[in-house]
C-alpha positions, 0 to 999 in steps of 0.5 A, a space after each residue: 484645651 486639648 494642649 497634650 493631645 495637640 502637642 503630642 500630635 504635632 510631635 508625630 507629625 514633626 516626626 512624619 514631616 522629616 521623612 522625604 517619603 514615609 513607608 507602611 512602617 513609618 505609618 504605622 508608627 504614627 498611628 500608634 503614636 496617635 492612639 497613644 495620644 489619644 488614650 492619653 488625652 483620656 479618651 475611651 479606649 474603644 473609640 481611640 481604637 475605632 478612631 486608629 482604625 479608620 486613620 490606618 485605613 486610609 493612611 495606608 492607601 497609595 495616596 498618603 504613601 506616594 504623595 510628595 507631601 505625606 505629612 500633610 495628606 497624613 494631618 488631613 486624615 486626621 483633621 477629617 477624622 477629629 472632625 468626624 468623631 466630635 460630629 462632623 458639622 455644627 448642629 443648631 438646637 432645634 426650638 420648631 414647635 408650639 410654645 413653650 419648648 421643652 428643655 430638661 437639661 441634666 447630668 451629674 452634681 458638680 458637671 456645670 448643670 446649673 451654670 450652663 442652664 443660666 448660660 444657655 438661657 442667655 445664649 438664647 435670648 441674645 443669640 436666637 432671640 428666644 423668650 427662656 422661662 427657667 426653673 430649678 426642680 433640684 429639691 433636695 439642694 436649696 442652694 441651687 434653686 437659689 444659685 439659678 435665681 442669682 444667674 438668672 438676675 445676671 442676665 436678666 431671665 425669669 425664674 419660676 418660684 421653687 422650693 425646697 418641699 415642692 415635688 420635682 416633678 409637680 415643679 416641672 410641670 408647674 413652670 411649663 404652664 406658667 411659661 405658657 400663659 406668660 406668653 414665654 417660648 422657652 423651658 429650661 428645667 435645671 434638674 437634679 444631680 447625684 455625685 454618682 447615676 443612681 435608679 432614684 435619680 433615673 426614676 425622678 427623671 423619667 417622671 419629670 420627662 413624662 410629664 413635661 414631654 420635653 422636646 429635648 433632653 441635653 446632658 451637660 458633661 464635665 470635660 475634665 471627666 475624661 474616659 468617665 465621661 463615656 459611661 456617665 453619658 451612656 447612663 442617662 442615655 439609656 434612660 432618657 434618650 439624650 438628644 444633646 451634649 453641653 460640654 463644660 469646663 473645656 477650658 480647664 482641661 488640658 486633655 479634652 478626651 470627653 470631647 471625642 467619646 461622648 458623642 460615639 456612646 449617645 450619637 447625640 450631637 455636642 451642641 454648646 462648649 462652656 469655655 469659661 466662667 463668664 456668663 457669655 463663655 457658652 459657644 456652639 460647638 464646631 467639630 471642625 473648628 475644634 479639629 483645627 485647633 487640636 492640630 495647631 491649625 488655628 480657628 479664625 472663624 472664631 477669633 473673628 465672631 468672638 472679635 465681633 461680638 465684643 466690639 460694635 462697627 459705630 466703636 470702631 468707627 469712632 476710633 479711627 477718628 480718634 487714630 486719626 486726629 491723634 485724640 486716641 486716650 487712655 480712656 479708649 485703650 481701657 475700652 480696647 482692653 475690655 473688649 480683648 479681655 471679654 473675648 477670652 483667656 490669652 491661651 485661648 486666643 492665640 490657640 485660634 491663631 494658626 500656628 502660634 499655638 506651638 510658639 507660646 508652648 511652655 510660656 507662662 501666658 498667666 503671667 499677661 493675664 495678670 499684666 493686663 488686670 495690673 494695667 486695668 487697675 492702673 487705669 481704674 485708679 485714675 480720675 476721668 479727666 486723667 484718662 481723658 489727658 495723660 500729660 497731666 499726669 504728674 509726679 504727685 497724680 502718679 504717687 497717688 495712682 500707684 497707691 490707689 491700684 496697688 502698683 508701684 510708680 515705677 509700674 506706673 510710668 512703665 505703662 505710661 511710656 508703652 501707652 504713648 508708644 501703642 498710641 504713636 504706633 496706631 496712628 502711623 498704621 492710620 496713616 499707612 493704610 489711608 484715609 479709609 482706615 480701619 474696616 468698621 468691622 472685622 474680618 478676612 
């Protein structure tokens, strides 16, 4: 997410940092870089404006321009104005009131709206302890009334019965009372799309919100709508009084542009970010989190929660045990793989890390993606007391694993050969770090 707006601002700054002192002129050239990388990165052009304006203001100031540092006093105004543009701080969805809360969630056919209900249910069940009552008012698509039921299967959350010749409205209404009498604190109301805002779909929403009085109305914006995102917003703005952004699909834009306008059109905060297709890729949206990993500057305090939630402290107790008796398997570097698989996408991962994003510019990081699914396959393909003991893995055993994963022996015995070095390798770490080992959980 956001790797042309990243790359061209750290070319900027690059350029800022080769100066042994920066003038009005050298200013000025960067803040125009800077806007260019914006308008670029499919930010509204209105607010990459407004966005220049305030880096200029500040950047102009004797601070920046007598620093023995001005490249970094440079980064720091923008991080704070990043931070600024996308909200500032993190803001929690507040569920106070009686029960049930209300939650319409809306935005255009096609934006995420449906997955991101599902998502979002799961997030609050598993993360706020919260009891969701989904339900679909999308009529006029029965195919989305039975996608929610689907997802809703995945992650173990109640749908209210829908269909297809039911009012919308009459629907909506319908599942709040249910909701209230099976005793369930929550509403999420998947509603209706259009390819395009139009009065009907407007007039239908307002119904829908006049009835229910829901407490929130969250708008679910496709990141890769860029600059449109801008008037996609302001139109459910308008008539709904939007209380909430989901931005989906973060993962799969390069640019990111939505990220920046659409919280300066409704004043609405970005509460959630979809990174993923995965049911648990729905994480609260940190500005200044997001700020740093625009500018190369990393997220820890992300790559640490996500490290925690994919792998528990009695797992890692137990694997120092086993680190440190030399009983480390194949069985346990498969468990390894998953939680490190579970906690996201290679490119996203080492984005978190400070600094690697730009070493890892222009490689290829599909192709480890692909690696680590051959190794899975590899594992996958053997028996459990294989996995349990890798020394009895003989020519035949091997013959027969590499059919059975699609792989070729000679695949085969590459991965056998780096499992014993990881496994030497973590043991000497054991020893190295004494009798205490690893930290039961993960940290900094």
């Amino acid at each position: 997410m956001f790797d042309s707006l990243s790359e061209k601002l750290d070319q900027t700054i690059r350029r800022l940092r080769g100066l042994g002192k920066i003038t009005d002129r050298n200013v000025e050239e960067a803040v125009r870089e800077v806007r260019l990388a914006l308008l670029d990165a499919d930010v509204h052009f209105q607010v990459a404006k407004e966005f220049t304006d305030r880096v200029r203001q500040q950047a102009l100031g004797q601070e920046v321009l007598q620093s023995l540092t001005p490249a970094q006093h440079f980064v720091k105004i923008v991080a704070e104005e990043l931070t600024r543009a996308m909200g500032g701080q993190a803001e929690t969805l507040d569920l106070s009131g009686p029960p049930p809360v209300v939650v319409m969630v809306v935005g255009l056919q096609g934006s995420g709206k449906t997955t991101s209900v599902a998502k979002l249910g799961r997030h609050l069940a598993q993360e706020r302890g919260r009891k969701p009552y989904l339900v679909s008012v999308d009529v006029y698509r029965p195919a989305a009334m039975e996608q929610l039921a689907v997802l809703a299967r995945q992650v173990g959350l109640p749908v209210h019965p829908s269909r297809s010749d039911a009012d919308p409205v009459e629907l909506a209404r319908a599942a709040t009372v249910a909701a209230r009498e099976a005793g369930y604190d929550t509403v999420l109301i998947d509603t209706a799309g259009r390819l395009h805002i139009d009065v009907e779909l407007m007039e239908e929403l307002e119904r829908i919100q006049d009835v229910v009085q829901p407490k929130h109305v969250l708008l679910v914006v496709d990141a890769m709508t860029g600059h449109d995102a801008l008037q996609i917003a302001r139109g459910f703005h308008d008539r709904l009084h939007v209380t909430g952004v989901i931005l989906s699909k973060l993962d799969g834009d390069a640019r990111g542009g939505a990220a920046l306008s659409v919280r300066t059109v409704t004043g609405a905060p970005i509460l959630f970010a979809g990174t993923g297709e995965k049911l648990d890729r729905l994480e609260v949206f940190h500005p200044d989190r997001m700020a740093r990993r625009i500018l190369g500057m990393g997220d820890v305090l992300s790559l640490v929660e996500r490290a925690e939630r994919a792998y528990d402290a009695k797992k890692a107790e137990e694997l120092q045990r086993k680190l440190r008796r030399n009983e480390f398997t194949i069985e346990d570097f498969r468990e390894q793989l998953r939680a490190v698989r579970k906690m996201g996408a290679m490119g996203e991962l080492l984005g978190m890390i400070p600094g690697m994003k730009k070493f890892v510019r222009g490689v290829d990081l599909s192709e480890a993606e692909d690696e680590l699914k051959r190794i899975e396959a590899i594992i996958n393909s053997m028996t459990k007391a294989e996995r349990q003991n890798h020394l009895i893995l003989n020519a035949s055993r091997r013959r027969r694993i590499a059919q059975c994963s699609g792989t070729s022996v000679a695949e085969v015995n590459r991965f056998l050969k780096q499992f014993e070095q990881t496994r030497k390798m973590m043991k000497q770490m054991t020893k190295a770090m004494g009798r205490g080992g690893f930290p039961s959980r993960l940290g900094f």
